[in-house]
N, C-alpha and C positions, 0 to 999 in steps of 0.2 A: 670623404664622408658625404651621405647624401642630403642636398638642403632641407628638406621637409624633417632629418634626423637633429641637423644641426640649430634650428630652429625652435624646435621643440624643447631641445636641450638646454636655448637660452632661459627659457622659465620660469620666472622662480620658482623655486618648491614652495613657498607662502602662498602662491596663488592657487598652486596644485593642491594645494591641503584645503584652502579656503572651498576649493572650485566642488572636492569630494565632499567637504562638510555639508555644503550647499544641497549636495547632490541627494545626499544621505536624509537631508533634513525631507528634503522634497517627497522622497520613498517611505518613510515612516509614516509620512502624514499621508498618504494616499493607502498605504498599508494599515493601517490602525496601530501603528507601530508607535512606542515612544521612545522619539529620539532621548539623547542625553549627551553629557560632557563627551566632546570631541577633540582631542589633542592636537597642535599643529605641528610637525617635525619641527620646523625652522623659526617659526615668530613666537611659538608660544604659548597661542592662544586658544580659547576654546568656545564652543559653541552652547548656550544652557540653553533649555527645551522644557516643557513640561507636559505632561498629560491634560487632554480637551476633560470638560466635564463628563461627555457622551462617554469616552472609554474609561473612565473613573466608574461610571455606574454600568458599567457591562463588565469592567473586571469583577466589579463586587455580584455581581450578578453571577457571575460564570462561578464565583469561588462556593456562595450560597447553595448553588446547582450540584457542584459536586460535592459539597458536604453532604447533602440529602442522598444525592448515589453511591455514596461512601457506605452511608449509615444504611442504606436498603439492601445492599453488596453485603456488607458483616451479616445482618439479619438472614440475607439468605443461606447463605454459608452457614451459620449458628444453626439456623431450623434445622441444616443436612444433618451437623454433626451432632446433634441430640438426637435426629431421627438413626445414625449410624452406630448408640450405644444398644441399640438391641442387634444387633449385628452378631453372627457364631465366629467371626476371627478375633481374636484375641489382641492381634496386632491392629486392626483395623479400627477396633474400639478405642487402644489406647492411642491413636490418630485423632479419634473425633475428642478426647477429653484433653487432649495437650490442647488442639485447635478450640475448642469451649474455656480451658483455662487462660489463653492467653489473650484473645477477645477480652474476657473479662479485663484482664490486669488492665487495657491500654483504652476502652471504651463502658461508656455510660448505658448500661442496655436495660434500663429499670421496664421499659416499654414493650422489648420483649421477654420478658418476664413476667407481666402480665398474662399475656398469651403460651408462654410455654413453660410456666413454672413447672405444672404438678409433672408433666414428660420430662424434665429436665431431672426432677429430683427422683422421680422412679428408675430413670436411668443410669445415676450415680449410686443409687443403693444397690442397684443390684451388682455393677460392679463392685464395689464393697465387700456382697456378700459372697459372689461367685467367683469372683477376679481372681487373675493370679498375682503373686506379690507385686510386680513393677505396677501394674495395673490398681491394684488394692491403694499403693502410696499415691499413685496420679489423681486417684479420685479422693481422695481424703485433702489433696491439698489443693482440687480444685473446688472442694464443697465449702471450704477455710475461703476459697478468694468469691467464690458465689455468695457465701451468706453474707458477705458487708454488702452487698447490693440487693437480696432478697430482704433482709432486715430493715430495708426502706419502705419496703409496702407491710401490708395489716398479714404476717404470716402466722402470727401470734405465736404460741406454745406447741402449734403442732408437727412443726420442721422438728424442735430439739426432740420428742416425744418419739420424733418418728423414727429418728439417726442415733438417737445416743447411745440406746441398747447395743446397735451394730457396732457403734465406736467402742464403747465399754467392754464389748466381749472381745475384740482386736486386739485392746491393750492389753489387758487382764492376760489373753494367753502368750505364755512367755515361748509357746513353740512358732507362734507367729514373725514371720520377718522383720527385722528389727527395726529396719527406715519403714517398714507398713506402721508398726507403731510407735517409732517417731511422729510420723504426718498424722495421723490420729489424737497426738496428746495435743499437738495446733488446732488439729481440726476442734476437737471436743471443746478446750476452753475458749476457741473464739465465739462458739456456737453459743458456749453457755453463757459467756459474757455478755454478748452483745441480747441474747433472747433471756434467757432465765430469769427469774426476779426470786423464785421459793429459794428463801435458804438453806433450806436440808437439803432440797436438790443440788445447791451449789457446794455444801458442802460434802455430798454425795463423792461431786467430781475433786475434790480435794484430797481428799480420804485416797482416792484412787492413784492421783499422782505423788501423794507423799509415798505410797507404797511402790511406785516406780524408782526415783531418784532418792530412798535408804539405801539401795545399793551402793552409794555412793558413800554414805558412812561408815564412820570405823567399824572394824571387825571388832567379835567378842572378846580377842587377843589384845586388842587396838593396835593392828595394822593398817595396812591404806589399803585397799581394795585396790587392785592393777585392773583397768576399765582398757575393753578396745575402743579405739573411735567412735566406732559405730553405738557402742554402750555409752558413750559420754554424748555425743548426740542424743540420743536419748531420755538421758536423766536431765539434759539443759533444755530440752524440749517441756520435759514435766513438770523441772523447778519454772520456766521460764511461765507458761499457763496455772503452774498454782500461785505462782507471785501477784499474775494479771487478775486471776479471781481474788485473790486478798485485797485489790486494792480497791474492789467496790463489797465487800462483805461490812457486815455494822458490827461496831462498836465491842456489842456483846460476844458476837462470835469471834472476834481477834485476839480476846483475854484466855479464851479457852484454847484457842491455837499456839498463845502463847506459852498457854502452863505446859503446854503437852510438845512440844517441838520447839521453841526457842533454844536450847539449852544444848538443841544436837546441832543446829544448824551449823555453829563455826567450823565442826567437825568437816564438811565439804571443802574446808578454805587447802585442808589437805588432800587433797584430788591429785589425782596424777593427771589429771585434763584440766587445762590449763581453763577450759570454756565454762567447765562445772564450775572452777576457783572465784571467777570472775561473777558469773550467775549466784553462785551462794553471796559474793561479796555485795552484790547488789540487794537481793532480798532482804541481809541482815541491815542496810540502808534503808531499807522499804521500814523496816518493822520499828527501826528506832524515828523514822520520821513520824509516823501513824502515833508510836506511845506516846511520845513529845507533843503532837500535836491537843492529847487526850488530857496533856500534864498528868500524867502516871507514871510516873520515872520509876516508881517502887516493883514497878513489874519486870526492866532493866536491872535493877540491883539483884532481884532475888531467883534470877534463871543464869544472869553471864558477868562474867568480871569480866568488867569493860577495861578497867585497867590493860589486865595479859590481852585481851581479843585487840584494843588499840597497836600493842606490840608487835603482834601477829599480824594484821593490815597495813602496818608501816614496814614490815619484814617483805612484803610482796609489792607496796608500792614501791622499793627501790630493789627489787630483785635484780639481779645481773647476771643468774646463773647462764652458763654459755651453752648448757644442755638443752637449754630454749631457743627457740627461734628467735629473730631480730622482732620482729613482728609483732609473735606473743608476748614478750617481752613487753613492747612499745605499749599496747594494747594494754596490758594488766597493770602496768604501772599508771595507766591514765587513769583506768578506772579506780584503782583502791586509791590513787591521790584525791577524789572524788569522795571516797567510802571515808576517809581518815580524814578530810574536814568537818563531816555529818557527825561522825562519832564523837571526836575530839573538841569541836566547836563549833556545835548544833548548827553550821551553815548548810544552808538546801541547796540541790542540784540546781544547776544554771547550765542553760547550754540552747544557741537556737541554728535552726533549721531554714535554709531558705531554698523556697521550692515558688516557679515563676517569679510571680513581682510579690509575694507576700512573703511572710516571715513567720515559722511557727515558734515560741518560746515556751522549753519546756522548763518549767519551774519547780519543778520538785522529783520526786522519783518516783510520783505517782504515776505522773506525766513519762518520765522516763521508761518504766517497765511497757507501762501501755504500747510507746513509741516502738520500743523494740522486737515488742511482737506483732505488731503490723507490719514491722520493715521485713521481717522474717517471712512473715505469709504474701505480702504485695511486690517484694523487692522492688525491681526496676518501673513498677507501674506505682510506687509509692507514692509520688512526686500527683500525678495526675490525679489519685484519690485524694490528697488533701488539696486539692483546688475545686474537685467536683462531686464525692463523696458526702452527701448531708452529714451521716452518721461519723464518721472520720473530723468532718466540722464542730458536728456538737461535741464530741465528747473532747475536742482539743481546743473549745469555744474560739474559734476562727469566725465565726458568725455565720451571715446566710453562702450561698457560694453564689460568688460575683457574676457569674457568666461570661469572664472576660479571653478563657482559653479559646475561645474557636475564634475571637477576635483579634487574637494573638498572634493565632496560624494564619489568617487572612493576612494580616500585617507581615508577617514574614513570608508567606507568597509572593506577596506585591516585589517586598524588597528585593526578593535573590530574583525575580521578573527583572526591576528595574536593573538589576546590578549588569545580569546579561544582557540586556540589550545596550549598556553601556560600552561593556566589556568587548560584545562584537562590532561595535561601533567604532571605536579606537583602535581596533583591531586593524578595522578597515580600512582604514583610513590612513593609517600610519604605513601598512603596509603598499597602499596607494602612491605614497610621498616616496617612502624607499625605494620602490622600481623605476620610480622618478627621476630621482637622486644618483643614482647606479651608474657607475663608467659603465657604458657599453660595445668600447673599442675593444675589439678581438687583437691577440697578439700575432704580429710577422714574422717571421724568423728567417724569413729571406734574406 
């Protein structure tokens, strides 16, 4: 073997570890790099480092930098696909409103909304009016995730004044595509909810989805109505927005929606959509919290015997039939074990939500229906409108919004930074120690 091999051989590997950690520390700091926990094969030991103050305020720096070209990048891209709803491809349009809608769900753009409101909403209407079906639904349920961010600035009365008609003749016609008028019964009651205040008007859109999801009640014969999917999407789309507008309607108007529809509602709990069963079981939740709260129980006794209706929500919170999915199943039994403590032992919905570092608790089923039709229109961007969303804040009184999410992202920046340059660090190094380490005697066979 040659001396200079055998030599080197003697070595310890501690020294060889120590000698690379050294080396590593030296290169980081000349690099702007920050070093981190360095592993030793053989002793054990490791090396801790931390970041100078200089590169603490350049990281923050750098992250500050691209939040702003982040937020300039969405706006430009935004401007394009507003500017691309007057576009003659049909396909090209429905590009720019998925890309409009989905901005929206994951970003804060009240600022460009300023600037490109009234383009923005001329754009969606006309898709609305001209569109074709797939087209007609995209835009209906991205004007459902634009209004909770228009609804922030001073839009007043003349957004719903201006859409509703369109929405209202969508639904009304029953030769219309039937997910166009799904995404419209969303579209309409979010709009109305969140903007409306005239009660006739709100009861206008009431009026309208009771007339949607009767389909859903017994026949003259009293049979079950057999719904396709797409018809039970639909009627849970209607009950699910006429439920949300009852829950800010007054007083007076709830005794008269009482006398005239209470008495049909259980009749849904027989649905052959397991989603209608579920949505009627909740609203009939909605209606006994709201009387109770009223103490007018008298208006319970003289529309539903609570007795059989108790019978009937305890027949579905432990259903088992096998012609149900696991799923639906799981699902309907949580919720009517919900409905069948309200009814049975005036106990309120309890249930909380956690999104970032806060906690939303929803306490009643007021809060609950509310919940559930945001989750429906915001889905996967739900989480970020109750951290950043005013209107989402006040109305689930979360308070002001903290400002803490982009301080969050910076902080998780930093981390998976730090994590990697750890990660290649020990990498190195260890890898270093092993070729070290390594017989390097080739076999003779001589």
């Amino acid at each position: 073997m040659p001396k200079g091999k055998g030599r080197k051989s003697k070595k310890s590997s501690g020294q060889a570890g120590n000698s690379g950690a050294d080396d590593l520390f030296r290169t980081a700091l000349t690099n702007n790099r920050a070093p981190s926990v360095i592993d030793d094969m053989s002793d054990t030991e490791s090396v801790m480092t931390s970041y100078s103050e200089h590169l603490s305020e350049d990281c923050e720096l750098k992250d500050v930098q691209s939040e702003l070209n982040s937020i300039e990048v969405i706006e430009s891209k935004l401007a394009e696909a507003v500017d691309g709803l007057t576009e003659k491809s049909s396909k090209y349009r429905m590009g720019c409103i998925n890309k409009i809608r989905q901005y929206f769900l994951a970003t804060w753009l009240t600022n460009f909304l300023d600037r490109f409101q009234e383009t923005l909403i001329d754009g969606l209407e006309k898709c609305l009016k001209k569109g074709g079906a797939p087209e007609q639904a995209l835009a209906a349920e991205t004007l459902a995730v634009v209004t909770l961010q228009l609804s922030c600035g001073d839009i007043g009365e003349d957004l719903y004044h201006r859409l509703n008609p369109i929405l209202i003749k969508l639904i009304k016609d029953q030769t219309t595509n039937t997910q166009v008028r799904t995404k419209c019964c969303l579209a309409l009651g979010v709009l109305a909810f969140v903007v409306e205040e005239d009660v006739d008007s709100l009861n206008d859109c009431m009026t309208l989805f009771q007339s949607v999801f009767s389909g859903s009640l017994l026949k003259g014969d009293k049979s079950v109505p057999v719904l396709k999917p797409l018809v039970g999407d639909l009627h849970v789309a209607a009950l699910s927005s006429w439920g949300l507008l009852l829950t800010v309607c007054p007083w007076s108007r709830v005794e008269v929606i009482a006398d005239a529809l209470l008495a049909k509602l259980p009749q849904l709990l027989s649905s052959n959509e397991v989603n209608v069963r579920i949505q009627a079981g909740v609203v009939l939740a909605l209606f006994y919290e709201i009387i109770r709260n009223e103490e007018n129980d008298q208006i319970l006794t003289r529309h539903i015997n609570t007795r059989q209706l108790v019978t009937e929500i305890r027949g579905l919170a432990t259903d088992g039939s096998k012609h149900r999915s696991k799923k639906d199943r799981r699902y309907q039994r949580a919720i009517f074990r919900d409905v069948l403590l309200t009814l049975e032992h005036h106990d309120t919905f309890e249930s909380t939500v956690k999104f970032g570092s806060e906690v939303l608790e929803l306490s009643s089923w007021t809060l609950k229906v509310q919940y559930d039709v945001f989750k429906s229109i915001l889905k996967t961007g739900l989480s970020f409108h109750l951290g950043e969303n005013r209107l989402l804040r006040d109305i689930f009184s979360l308070g002001p919004v903290r400002g803490v999410c982009g301080m969050e992202t910076g902080q998780r920046k930093r981390a998976h930074f730090e994590r990697h340059l750890m990660n290649e660090a020990n990498f190195k190094v260890q890898s270093q120690a092993r070729n070290k380490c390594r017989d390097k005697r080739v076999a003779n066979y001589d």
